[in-house]
Phi, psi and omega in degrees: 000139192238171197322302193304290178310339183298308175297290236258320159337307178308267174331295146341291184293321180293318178302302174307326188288336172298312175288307154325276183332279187327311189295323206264351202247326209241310203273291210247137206276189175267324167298135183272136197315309188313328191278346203251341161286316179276356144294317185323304221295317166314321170087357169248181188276168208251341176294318191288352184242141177290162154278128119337025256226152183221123156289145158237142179301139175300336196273340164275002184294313175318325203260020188268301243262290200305321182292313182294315161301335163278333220237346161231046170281114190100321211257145181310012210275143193252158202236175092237141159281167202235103169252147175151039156096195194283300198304024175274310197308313181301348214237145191253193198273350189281289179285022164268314194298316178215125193197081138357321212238350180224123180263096194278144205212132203288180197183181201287137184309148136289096185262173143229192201223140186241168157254121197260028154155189214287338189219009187211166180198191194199127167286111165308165141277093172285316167226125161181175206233129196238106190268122140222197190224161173212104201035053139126338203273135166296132155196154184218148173226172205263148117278127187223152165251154180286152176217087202274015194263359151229037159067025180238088192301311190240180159295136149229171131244157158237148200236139167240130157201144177282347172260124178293288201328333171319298194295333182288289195289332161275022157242340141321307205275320170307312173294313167337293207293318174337305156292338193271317175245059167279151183259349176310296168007151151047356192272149163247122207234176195214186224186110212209124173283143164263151199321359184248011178095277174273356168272129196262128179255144186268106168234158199281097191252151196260114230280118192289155156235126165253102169285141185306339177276000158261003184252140168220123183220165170293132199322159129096357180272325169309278161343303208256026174251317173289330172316317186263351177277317207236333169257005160266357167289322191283282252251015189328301215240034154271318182314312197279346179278311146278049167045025176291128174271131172269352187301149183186122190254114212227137181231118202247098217221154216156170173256165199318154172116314232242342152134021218251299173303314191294312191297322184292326213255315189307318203275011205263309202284336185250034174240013207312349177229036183251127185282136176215122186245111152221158188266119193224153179053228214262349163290350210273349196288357174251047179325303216274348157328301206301303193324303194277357165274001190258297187301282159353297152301074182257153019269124203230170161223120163290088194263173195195097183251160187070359187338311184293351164289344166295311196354290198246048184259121202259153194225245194258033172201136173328345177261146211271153225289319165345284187297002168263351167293327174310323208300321192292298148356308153301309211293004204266146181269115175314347191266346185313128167278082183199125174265159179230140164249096221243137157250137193209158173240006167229090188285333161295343157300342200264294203344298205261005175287276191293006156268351150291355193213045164353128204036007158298290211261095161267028165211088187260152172216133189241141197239078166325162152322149162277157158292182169307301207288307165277012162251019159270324181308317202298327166249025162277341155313335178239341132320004182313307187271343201268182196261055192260164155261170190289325195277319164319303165335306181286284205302342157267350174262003173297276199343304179277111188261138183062017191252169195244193175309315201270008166283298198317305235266307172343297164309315190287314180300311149307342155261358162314282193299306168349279186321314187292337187278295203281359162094021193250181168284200177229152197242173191297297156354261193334341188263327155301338185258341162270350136323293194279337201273314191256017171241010186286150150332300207279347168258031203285312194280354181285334170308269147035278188289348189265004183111314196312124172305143183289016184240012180271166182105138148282124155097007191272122190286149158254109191281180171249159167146355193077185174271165171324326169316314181268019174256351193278122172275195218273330173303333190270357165326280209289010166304176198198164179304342169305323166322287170289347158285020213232349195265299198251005181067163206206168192216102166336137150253000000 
């Protein structure tokens, strides 16, 4: 290269550096239009204020949504979206504001649509920019719905004020209101990983009725599960006026079958304005989610089903997810009005986690096989409406020995369709003969599946493999809040 290409290089180059000065100095401003709006509002220049930024859980966007809307109640406040394309998602409230390279500019707000419970829901704000004042003070802030499919996990805000302290005492008065207008509040919630894995989605089940007249337990076992859930709750505030704790963990333990959800569900139907999350299988990893809507809504119960499918099942720390429900537990303030309710059908999985760790369960109950005497209840119970007699009734619940609600509830149904087929009512027959069809050898395993240990039933081989309980693979591990949404039905948030 000789002297001359050298000189026209040169020269080159100084020109591009000329040009660059001018684009950066003269063509394109340092505020982006959006940026230029949300100075106006501030009254400073906008480049000059830190962000803020507060994660929200998502299943709180409704209460996000709802709070912000009170907290700019009355007030002059502007709503704008942020147009300039899908990289707005990626980009914080700083580079909307000031960006050389994307002239970001408001545009239509982003909404979605929540759900505030089993049947109703409210359109949200997912992305958008909120010009208002506080206590007199300019500040505008950013609203995200999470978006993990842009590395965006949780709900944020992000806050502009020219005053820190601003930002401050308004994300105090904001989580208040947060709480204050929950849509959580008194509701039954669930618990779910969402399509991206480890992030728990929340949805809303619909709170069950359960009547004391619908359970048959052994005298005084019912009775003495409500004493403890729900009426140490009513004396919340003689207990804590004698330095009493409410906090109280109760284990409800048996073999499949045998009425352990219908008490969950009973003790769910006589809390009606009481928050409650449950947790079934493999949602349980989400305790501490559970924990912290409970200590927030109190008064709440925590149910946790099935636990021994869990037990020694590891989530984010070596130690296996039992102990982070114990933990959870510890995290709670004794005076917290919150039950925990856990159901298992192998108390021996559970026995030395918790006897190493005292007084999280100050309460086992055990919810046996029925006797005779309730499973004559049970099947005049699922018997109500039909045309059996009462001594037919007694003489199939002799018969049936070890079996459960949901063998009663079977029978009756088979003798139903039996009946249906001739186009009759069902008759006493019909219940016998379906009878003799589900204590035969060839249903040992339909039994089984009805709650019944598998050697129970006339005429029945005693196989091995144990009672059902100790027959539950490994699969039924993997239940999920869908699982508890298929007992009360349920609504996304």
């Amino acid at each position: 290269m000789d002297e001359d290409d050298r000189e026209f290089m040169r020269a080159v180059g100084q020109y591009l550096k000329r040009v660059n000065e001018v684009v950066e100095g003269e063509i394109v401003p340092k505020l982006t239009p959006l940026g230029e709006v949300i100075g106006q509002h501030l009254g400073i220049d906008a480049t000059t204020v830190s962000v803020v930024t507060e994660p929200i859980a998502d299943h709180r966007l409704v209460d996000l949504d709802l709070a912000l809307d009170a907290l700019d109640a009355g007030a002059d406040g502007r709503l704008l979206g942020v147009g300039g394309g899908e990289q707005r998602h990626h980009m914080g409230f700083a580079e909307w504001v000031s960006n050389p390279h994307v002239r970001y500019a408001p545009g239509p707000v982003d909404y979605a649509e929540r759900a505030t419970g089993p049947d109703t829901g409210r359109r949200v704000v997912s992305l958008g920019i909120r010009l208002l004042s506080f206590k007199g003070r300019p500040l505008a802030l950013a609203q995200r719905a999470s978006a993990p499919q842009y590395g965006r996990s949780s709900a944020m805000v992000e806050i502009m004020t020219e005053d820190p302290s601003t930002a401050a005492e308004f994300l105090e008065a904001l989580r208040s209101a947060m709480v204050a207008h929950s849509v959580l509040r008194g509701k039954v919630l669930s618990f779910e990983a969402t399509e991206y894995g480890r992030d728990a989605g929340a949805t809303f089940l619909r709170r069950p009725a359960v009547a004391r007249g619908d359970i048959v337990l052994p005298e005084g076992v019912l009775e003495e599960t409500v004493e403890h859930v729900v009426e140490i709750g009513a004396y919340r505030e003689e207990l804590r006026a004698a330095g009493q704790h409410l906090k109280r963990g109760v284990l409800l333990y048996g073999p499949p079958g045998t009425g352990k959800t219908l008490t969950v569900r009973h003790l769910l139907s006589a809390t009606p304005d009481t928050t409650a999350i449950v947790l079934t299988g493999s949602s349980i990893r989400f305790i501490s989610a559970a924990a912290e809507i409970a200590r927030t809504f109190q008064p709440a119960i925590v149910v946790l089903e099935d636990i021994d499918l869990v037990a020694m099942e590891r989530h984010a720390t070596p130690q296996p997810l039992l102990f982070e429900v114990l933990d959870a537990l510890d995290g709670l303030d004794g005076d917290a009005d919150v039950a925990f309710v856990m159901t298992t059908n192998r108390v021996d999985v559970l026995e030395r986690a918790l006897a190493e760790r005292p007084g999280r369960v100050d309460l086992a109950v055990e919810i046996p096989l029925p006797s005779l005497g309730e499973r004559e209840r049970l099947f005049r119970l699922y018997a109500r409406d039909l045309p059996f007699t009462d001594a037919a009734l007694d003489e199939a619940a002799r018969r049936a020995e070890d079996v459960t609600g949901s063998f009663a509830k079977e029978l009756m149904r088979r003798s139903v369709l039996r009946a249906g087929r001739r186009k009759e009512a069902p008759t006493d027959a019909d219940l016998g003969a379906e009878l003799e069809r589900l204590l035969s050898a060839r249903q040992q395993l339909t039994r089984s599946m009805l709650g019944a240990p598998s050697s129970s039933g006339e005429g029945s081989s005693t196989g091995e493999g144990g009672s059902t309980g100790e027959a539950r693979s490994s699969g039924e591990a993997r239940h999920s809040a869908t699982h508890a949404a298929s007992y009360f039905g349920y609504s996304p948030l």
